[in-house]
VEXSE-600037 format. One line per field, with one value per residue (C-alpha): residue number from 1; x, y, z. Coordinates in nm, 4 decimals, decimal comma. Example, Ala and Ser with C-alpha at 12.3 -4.5 7.8 and 13.67 -1.06 7.14 Angstrom:
! residues 2
i = c(1;2) $
east = c(1,2300;1,3670) $
north = c(-0,4500;-0,1060) $
up = c(0,7800;0,7140) $
//
This chain:
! residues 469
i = c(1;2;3;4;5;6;7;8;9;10;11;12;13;14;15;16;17;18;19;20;21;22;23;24;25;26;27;28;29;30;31;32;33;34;35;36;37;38;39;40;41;42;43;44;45;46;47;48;49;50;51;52;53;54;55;56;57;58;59;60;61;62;63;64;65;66;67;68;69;70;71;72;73;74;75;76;77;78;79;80;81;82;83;84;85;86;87;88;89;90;91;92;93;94;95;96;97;98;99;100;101;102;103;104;105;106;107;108;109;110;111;112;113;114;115;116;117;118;119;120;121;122;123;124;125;126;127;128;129;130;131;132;133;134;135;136;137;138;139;140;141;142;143;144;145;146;147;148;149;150;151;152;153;154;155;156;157;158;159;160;161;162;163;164;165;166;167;168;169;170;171;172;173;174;175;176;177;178;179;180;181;182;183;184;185;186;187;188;189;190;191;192;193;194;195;196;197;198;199;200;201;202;203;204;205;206;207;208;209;210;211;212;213;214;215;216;217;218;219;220;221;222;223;224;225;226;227;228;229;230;231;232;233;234;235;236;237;238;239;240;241;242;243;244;245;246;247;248;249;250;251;252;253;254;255;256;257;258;259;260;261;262;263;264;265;266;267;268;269;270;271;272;273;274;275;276;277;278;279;280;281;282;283;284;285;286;287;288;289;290;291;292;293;294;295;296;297;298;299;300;301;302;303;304;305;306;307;308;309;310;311;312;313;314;315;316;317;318;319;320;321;322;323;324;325;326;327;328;329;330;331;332;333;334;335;336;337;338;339;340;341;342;343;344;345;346;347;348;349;350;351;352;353;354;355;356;357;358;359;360;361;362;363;364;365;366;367;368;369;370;371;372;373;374;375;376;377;378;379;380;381;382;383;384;385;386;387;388;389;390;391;392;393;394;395;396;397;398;399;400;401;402;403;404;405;406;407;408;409;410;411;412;413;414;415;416;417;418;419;420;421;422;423;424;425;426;427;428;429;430;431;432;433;434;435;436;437;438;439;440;441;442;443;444;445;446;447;448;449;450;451;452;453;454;455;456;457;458;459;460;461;462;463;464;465;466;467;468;469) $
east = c(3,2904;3,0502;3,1530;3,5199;3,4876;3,2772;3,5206;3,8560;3,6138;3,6039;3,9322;4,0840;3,8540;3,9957;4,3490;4,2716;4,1320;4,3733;4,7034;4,5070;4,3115;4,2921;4,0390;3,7168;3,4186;3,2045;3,4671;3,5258;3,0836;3,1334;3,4217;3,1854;2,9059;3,1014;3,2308;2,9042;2,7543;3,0371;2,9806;2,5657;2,6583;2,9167;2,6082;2,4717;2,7595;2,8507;2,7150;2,5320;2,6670;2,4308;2,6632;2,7460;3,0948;3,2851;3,1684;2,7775;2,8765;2,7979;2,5931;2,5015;2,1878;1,9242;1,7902;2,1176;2,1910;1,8826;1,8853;2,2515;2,1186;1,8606;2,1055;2,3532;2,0851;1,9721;2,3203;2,3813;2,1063;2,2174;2,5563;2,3455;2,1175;2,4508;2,6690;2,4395;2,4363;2,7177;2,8526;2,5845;2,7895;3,0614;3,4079;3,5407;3,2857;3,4218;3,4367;3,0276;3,0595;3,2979;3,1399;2,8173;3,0276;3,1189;2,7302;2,6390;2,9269;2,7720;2,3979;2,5320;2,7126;2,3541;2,1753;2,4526;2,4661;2,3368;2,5241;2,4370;2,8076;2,7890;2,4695;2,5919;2,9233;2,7613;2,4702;2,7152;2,9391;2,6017;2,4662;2,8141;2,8068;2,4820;2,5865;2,8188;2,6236;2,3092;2,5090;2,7140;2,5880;2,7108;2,6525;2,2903;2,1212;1,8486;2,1195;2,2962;1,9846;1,8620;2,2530;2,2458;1,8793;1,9905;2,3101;2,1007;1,8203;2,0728;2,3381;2,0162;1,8528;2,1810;2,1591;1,8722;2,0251;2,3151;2,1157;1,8738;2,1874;2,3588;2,0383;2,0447;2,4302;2,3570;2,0542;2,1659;2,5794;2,6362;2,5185;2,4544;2,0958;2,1047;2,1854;1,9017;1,6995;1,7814;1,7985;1,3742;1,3313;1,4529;1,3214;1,1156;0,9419;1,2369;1,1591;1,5483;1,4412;1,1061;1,2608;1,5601;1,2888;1,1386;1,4586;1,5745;1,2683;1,3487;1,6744;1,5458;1,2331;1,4363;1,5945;1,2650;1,1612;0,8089;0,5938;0,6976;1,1149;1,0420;1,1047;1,4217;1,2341;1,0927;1,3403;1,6324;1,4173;1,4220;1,7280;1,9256;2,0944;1,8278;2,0382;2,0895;1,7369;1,6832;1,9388;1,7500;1,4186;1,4942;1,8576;1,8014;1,5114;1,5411;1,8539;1,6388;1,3823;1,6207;1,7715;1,4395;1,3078;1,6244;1,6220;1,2158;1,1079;1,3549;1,7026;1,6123;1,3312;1,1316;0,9212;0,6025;0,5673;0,7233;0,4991;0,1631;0,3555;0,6188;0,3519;0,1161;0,4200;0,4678;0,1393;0,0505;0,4179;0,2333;-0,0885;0,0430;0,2993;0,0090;-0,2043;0,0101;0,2198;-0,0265;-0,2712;0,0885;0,1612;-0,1720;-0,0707;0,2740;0,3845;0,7659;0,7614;1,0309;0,9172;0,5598;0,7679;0,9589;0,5925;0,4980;0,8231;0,6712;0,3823;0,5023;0,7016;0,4090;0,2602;0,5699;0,5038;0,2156;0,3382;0,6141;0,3649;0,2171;0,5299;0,4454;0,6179;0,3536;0,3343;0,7606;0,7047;0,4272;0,7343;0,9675;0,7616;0,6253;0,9975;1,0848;0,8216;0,8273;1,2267;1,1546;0,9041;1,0725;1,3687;1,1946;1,0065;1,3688;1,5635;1,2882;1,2824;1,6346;1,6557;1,3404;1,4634;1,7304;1,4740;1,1640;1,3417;1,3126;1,0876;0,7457;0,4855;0,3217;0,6864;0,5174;0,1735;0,1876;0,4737;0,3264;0,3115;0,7034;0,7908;0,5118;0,7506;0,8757;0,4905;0,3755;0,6420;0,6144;0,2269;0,2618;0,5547;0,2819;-0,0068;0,1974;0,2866;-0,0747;-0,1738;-0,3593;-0,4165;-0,2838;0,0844;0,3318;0,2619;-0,1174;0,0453;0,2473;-0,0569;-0,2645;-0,0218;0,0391;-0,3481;-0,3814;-0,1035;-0,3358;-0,6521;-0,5048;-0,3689;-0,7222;-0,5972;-0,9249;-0,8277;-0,4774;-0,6252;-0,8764;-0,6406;-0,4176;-0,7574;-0,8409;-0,4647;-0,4291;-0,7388;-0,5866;-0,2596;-0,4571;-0,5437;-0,2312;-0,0807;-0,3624;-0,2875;0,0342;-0,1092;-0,3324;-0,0847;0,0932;-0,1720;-0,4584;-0,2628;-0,1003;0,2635;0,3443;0,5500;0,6225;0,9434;1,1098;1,0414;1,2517;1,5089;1,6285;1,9129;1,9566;2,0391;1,7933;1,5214;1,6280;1,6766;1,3042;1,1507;1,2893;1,1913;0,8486;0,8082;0,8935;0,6172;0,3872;0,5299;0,5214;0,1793;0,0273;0,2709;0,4432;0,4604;0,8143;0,9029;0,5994;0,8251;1,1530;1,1096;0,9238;1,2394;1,4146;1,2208;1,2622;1,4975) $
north = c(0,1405;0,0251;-0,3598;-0,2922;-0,0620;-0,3251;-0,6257;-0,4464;-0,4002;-0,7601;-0,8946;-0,6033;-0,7776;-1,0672;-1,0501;-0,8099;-1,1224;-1,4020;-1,1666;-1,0820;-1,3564;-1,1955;-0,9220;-0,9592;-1,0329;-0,7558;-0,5266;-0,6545;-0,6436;-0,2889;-0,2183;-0,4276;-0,2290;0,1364;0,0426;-0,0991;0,2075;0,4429;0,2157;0,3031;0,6929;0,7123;0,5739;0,8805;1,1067;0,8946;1,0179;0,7534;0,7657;0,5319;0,3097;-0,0751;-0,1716;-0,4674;-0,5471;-0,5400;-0,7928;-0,4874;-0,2072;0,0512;0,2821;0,3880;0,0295;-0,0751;0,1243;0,1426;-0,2495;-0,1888;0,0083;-0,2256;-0,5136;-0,2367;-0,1615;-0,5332;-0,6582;-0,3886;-0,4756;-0,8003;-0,7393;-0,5296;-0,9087;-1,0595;-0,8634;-0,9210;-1,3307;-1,3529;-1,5526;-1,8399;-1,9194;-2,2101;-2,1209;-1,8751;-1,6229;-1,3589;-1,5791;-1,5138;-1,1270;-1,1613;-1,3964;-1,1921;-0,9146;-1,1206;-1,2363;-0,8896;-0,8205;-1,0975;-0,9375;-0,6001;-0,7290;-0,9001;-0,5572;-0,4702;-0,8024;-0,7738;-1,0726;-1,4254;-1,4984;-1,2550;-1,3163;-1,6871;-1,5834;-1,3495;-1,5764;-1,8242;-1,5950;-1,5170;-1,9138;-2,0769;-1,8043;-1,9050;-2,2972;-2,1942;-1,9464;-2,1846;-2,4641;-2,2501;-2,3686;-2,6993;-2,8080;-2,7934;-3,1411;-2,8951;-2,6441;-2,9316;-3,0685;-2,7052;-2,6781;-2,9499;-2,9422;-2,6102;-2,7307;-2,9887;-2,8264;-2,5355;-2,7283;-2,8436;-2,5367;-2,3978;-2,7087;-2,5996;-2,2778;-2,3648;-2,5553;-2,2612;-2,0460;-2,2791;-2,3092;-1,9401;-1,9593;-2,2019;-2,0441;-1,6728;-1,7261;-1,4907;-1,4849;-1,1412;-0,9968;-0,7126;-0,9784;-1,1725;-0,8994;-0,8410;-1,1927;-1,2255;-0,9754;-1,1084;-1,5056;-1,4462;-1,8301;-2,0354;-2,3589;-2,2919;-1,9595;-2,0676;-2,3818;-2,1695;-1,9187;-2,1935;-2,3591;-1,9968;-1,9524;-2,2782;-2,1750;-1,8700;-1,9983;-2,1319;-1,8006;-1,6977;-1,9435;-1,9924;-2,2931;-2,5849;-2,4798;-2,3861;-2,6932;-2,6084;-2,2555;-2,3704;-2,6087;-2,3707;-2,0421;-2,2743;-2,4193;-2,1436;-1,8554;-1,5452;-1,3039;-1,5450;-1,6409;-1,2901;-1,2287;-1,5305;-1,3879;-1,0152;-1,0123;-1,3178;-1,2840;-0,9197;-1,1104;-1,3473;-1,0804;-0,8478;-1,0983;-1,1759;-0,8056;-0,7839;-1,1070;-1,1325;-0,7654;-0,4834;-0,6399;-1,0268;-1,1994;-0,8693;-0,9588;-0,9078;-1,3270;-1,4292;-1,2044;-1,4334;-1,7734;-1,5705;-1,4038;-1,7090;-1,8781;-1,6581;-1,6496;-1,9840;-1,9693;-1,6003;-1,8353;-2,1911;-1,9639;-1,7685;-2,0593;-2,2461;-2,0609;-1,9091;-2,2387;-2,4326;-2,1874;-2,1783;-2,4592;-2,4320;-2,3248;-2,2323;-1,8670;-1,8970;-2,1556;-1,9919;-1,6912;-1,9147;-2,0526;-1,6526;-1,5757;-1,8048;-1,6348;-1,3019;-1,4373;-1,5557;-1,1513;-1,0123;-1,2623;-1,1114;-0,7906;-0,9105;-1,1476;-0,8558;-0,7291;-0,3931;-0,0799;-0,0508;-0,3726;-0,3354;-0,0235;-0,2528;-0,4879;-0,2391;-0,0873;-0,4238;-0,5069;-0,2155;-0,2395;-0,6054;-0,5422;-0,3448;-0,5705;-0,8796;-0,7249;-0,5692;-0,9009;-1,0954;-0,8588;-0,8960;-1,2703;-1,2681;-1,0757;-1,1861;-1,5988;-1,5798;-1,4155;-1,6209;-1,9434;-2,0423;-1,9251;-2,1075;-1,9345;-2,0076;-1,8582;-1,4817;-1,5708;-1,2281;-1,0696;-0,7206;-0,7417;-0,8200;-0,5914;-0,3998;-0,1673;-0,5645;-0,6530;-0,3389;-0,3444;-0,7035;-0,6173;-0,3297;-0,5799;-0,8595;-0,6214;-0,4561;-0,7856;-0,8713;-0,5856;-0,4129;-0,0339;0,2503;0,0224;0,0203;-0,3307;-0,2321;-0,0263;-0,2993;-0,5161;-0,2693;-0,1881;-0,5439;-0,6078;-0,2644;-0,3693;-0,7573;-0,5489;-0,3515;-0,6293;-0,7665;-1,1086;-1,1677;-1,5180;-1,4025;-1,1254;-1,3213;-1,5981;-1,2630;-1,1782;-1,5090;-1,5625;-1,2186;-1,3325;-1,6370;-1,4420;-1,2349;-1,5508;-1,6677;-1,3359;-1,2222;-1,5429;-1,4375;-1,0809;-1,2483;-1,4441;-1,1421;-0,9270;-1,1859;-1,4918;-1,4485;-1,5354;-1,9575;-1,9077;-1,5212;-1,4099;-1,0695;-0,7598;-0,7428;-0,4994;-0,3486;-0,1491;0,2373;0,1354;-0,1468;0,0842;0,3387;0,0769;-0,1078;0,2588;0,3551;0,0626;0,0642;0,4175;0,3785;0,1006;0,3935;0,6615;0,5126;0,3632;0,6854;0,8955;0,6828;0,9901;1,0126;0,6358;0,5643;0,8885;0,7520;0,4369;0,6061;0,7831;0,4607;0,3078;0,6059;0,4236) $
up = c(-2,0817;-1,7967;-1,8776;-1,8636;-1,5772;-1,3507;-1,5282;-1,4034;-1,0257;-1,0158;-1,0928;-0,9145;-0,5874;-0,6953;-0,6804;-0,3541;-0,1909;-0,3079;-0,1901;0,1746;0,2563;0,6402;0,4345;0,6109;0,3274;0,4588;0,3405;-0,0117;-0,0082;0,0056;-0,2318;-0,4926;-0,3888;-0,4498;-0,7204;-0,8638;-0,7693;-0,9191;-1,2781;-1,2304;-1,1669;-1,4786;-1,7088;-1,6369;-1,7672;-2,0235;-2,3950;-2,5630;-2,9604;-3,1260;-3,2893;-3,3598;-3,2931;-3,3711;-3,7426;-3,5787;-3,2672;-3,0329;-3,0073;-2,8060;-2,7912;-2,5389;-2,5107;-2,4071;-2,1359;-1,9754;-1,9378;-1,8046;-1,5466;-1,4557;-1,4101;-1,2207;-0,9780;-0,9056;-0,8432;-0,5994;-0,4030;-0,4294;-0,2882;-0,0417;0,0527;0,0641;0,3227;0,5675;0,5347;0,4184;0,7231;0,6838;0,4021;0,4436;0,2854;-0,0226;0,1396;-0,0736;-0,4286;-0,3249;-0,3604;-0,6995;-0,9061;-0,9324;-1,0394;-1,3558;-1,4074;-1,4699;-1,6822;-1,9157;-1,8755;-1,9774;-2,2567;-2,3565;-2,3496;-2,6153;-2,8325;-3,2028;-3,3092;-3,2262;-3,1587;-2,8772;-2,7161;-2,6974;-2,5146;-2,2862;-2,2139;-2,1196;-1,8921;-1,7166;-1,7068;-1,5610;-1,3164;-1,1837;-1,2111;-0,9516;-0,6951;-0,6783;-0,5516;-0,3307;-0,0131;-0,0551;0,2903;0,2271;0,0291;-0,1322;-0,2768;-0,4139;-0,5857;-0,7163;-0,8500;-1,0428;-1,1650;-1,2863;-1,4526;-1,6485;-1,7791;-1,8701;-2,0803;-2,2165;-2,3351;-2,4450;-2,6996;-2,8481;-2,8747;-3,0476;-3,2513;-3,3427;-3,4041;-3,6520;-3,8499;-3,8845;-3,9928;-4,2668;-4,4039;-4,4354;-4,3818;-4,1123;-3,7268;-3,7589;-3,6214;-3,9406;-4,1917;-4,0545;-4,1341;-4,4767;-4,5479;-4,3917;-4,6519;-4,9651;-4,8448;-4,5717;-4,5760;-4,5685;-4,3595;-4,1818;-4,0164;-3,8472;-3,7446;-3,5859;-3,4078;-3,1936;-3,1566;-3,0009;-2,8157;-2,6351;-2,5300;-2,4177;-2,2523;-2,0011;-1,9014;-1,8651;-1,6517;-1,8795;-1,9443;-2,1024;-1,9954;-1,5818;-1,4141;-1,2522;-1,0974;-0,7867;-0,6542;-0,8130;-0,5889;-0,3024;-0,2724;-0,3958;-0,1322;-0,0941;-0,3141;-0,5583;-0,5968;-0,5700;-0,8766;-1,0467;-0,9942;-1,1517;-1,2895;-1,5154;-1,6116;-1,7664;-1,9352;-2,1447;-2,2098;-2,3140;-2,6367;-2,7117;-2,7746;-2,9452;-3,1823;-3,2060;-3,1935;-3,3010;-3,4811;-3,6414;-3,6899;-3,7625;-4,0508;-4,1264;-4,2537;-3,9000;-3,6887;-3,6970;-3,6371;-3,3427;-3,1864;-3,1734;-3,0136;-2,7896;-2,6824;-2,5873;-2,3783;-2,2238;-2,1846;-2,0105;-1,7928;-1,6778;-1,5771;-1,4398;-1,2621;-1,0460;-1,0009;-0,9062;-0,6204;-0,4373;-0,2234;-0,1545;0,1830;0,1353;0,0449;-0,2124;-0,3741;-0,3720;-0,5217;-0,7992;-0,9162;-0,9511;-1,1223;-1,3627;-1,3858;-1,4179;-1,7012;-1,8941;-1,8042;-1,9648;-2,2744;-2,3597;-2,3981;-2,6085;-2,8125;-2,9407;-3,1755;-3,1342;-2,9933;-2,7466;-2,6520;-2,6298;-2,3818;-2,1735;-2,1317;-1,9999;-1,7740;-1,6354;-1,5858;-1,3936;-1,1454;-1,1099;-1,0125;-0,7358;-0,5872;-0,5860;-0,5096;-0,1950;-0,0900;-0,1247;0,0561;0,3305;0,3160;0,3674;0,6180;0,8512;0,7707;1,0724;1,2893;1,1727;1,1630;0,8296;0,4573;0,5781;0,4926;0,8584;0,9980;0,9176;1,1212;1,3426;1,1457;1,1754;1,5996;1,5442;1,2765;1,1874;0,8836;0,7393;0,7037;0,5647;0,3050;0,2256;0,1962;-0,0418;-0,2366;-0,2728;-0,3364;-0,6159;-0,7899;-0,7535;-0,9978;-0,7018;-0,7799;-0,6725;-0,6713;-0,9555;-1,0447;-1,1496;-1,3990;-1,5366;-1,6141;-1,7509;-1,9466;-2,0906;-2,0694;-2,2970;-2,5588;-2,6004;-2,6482;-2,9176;-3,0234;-3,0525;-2,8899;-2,6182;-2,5434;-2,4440;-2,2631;-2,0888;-1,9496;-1,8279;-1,6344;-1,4494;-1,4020;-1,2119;-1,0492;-0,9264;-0,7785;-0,5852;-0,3558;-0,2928;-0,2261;-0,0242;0,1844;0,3221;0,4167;0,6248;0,7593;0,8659;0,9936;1,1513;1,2649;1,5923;1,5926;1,6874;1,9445;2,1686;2,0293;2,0545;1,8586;1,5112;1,5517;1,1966;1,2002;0,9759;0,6452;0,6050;0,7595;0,4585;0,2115;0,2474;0,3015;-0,0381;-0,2627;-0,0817;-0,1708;-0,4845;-0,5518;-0,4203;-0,6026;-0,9755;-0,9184;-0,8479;-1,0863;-1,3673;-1,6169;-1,5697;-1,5986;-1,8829;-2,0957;-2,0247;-2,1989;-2,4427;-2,5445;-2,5202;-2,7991;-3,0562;-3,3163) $
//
């Protein structure tokens, strides 16, 4: 129901917009937005039966719908990041607003897929959105070049997946995550299925945005619009993580012969997206780009949680991806908004930030702090919850690189909360001026960082629940 409901939303907006093109695109940003938010409320009252659907193509369960909810919640702030820019943007301002409405269509419709047939179709739906919304400022040379960077490297990975999918089709005869399963069970060293794993992992990888498949991240983060870097940043990135719990750690490859080479695969993704990642943004100056070099990072954080196979390494995940949402999703929604003000995303643009805006740089400070792993914030949490899963794991070299790499981020976080607070601003320029709803919006998701760092009972039991099977 929440995919047709936010799929009949969109074309609905659609047709609205093609029969009265006088409609002003602020107004069809809020008729996305309520009706976003009416699909996010309905989740809520909607019993949750347990069941695959579709001769095992779909499924639904508590997994499921909490990733549904995720990808509800980013794309309304999204929509939110958009309104207000919206008229940067050169024509079809409201195509903008729609399309995204069909790129979380596909990412729910991930959170459901057991079958490789539909993870492929939604993946796509999600994947040719994005082609589209990266490139959308087409009078700008960099959005051009992060739109077709993005295009290339993603037909490319989606090769590999194909590829990894048909090997999978011809060794057990069905695309089918269960019949995967049983087949790992009955043959479980079969040269086709390994080879199909890493060939899946590739494809995958470059969801993820982790080491060796992130070369499109930084120039994609910078070039792209704000919300759609912002959508990159948290909406995609739960979307690969989300078929690769599903394929690698509850519905596929489970098997106790995979585990050792997946894991160790996994691993040394978790290790050279840590590294480089953070060493790779210490000297960049463009905050989104800094920001798409951490997105890699965090990536290779959130491997190695998932390189552990376990339920509590699973959980780590989860968590890890709920607090790293709000962050970035706070720190974009400020970058977008300060960039008219500011003049542009340079770091050295924010010297004096807090004598401008003083609420913008304390919540940009508690949104870096908290991705930094800096207690009492929601993103310390995340790591030690990932760092926890790798010591029970009894993987020390995984765990150690986690260390120094968390290390490292600390600098080049630290560096723009310096900027902020001890540089005095370049030029004298007038006092930010934030109106109501933004005010309420950044107070809430900076709360919220506070709030589950100190008390994360609540969250830590929820996805506990989630993972009962």
């Amino acid at each position: 129901m929440p995919e047709i409901q936010l799929l009949i939303v969109a074309l609905a907006l659609l047709v609205y917009e093609a029969f009265v093109p006088t409609v002003s695109p602020r107004k069809i940003a809020y008729a996305a937005m309520t009706g976003v938010a009416l699909v996010l409320i309905g989740t809520w009252y909607t019993v949750v039966p347990e069941l695959a659907i579709w001769k095992d193509l779909y499924q639904v369960d508590a997994l499921a719908v909490l990733f549904k909810r995720l990808f509800l919640i980013t794309i309304f702030f999204v929509l939110w990041m958009s309104s207000e820019t919206i008229e940067e943007l050169p024509l079809g301002r409201s195509e903008f607003l729609i399309i995204p409405l069909f790129t979380t269509v596909g990412m729910m419709l991930l959170a459901s897929a057991i079958n490789f047939m539909t993870i492929f179709i939604a993946l796509e739906l999600v994947t040719i959105s994005f082609y589209i919304l990266v490139a959308y400022q087409r009078n700008r040379a960099s959005s051009l070049e992060a739109g077709a960077k993005y295009l290339i490297i993603g037909a490319l990975s989606t090769g590999f997946l194909v590829y990894g999918i048909a090997f999978i089709y011809g060794s057990v005869g069905s695309t089918s995550l269960s019949a995967l399963a049983l087949k790992l069970a009955e043959d479980p060293v079969h040269p086709g299925f390994l080879f199909a794993a890493l060939l899946i992992l590739v494809g995958l990888g470059f969801k993820m945005a982790a080491v060796p498949f992130h070369v499109w991240t930084p120039d994609v983060y910078q070039g792209a619009p704000t919300p759609i870097t912002a959508f990159l940043a948290v909406g995609s990135k739960i979307a690969g993580f989300v078929i690769l719990i599903r394929v690698f750690a509850f519905d596929g490859f489970k098997n106790d012969s995979m585990t050792l080479v997946i894991g160790s695969a996994l691993a040394l993704m978790a290790m050279l997206s840590i590294l480089l990642g953070n060493l790779a943004a210490l000297p960049q100056r463009n905050l989104k780009r800094l920001l798409g070099y951490s997105s890699i990072s965090h990536a290779g954080f959130l491997l190695m949680g998932v390189s552990c196979l376990s339920e509590r390494g699973i959980q780590a995940v989860l968590l890890y991806l709920c607090v790293y949402s709000i962050a970035s999703l706070l720190a974009f929604y400020l970058i977008n908004k300060l960039s008219a003000s500011l003049g542009g995303e340079d770091i050295p643009l924010y010297a004096g930030l807090s004598q401008r805006s003083p609420l913008c740089a304390f919540a940009l400070t508690l949104a870096f702090v908290s991705m930094a792993g800096i207690p009492p914030l929601a993103g310390f949490v995340g790591k030690l919850g990932v760092f926890a899963a790798v010591w029970e794991k009894g993987n020390y070299t995984l765990l150690a690189v986690g260390v120094i790499g968390a290390t490292i981020g600390l600098y080049y976080y630290l560096k723009i909360v310096r900027e902020m607070y001890w540089q005095e601003p370049t030029r004298q320029a007038a006092p930010i001026v934030l109106g109501l709803g933004s005010k309420l919006l950044i107070i809430t998701l900076s709360a919220s960082l506070i709030i589950f760092g100190i008390w994360q009972i609540p969250l830590s039991q929820f996805i506990s629940h989630v993972l009962v099977k």
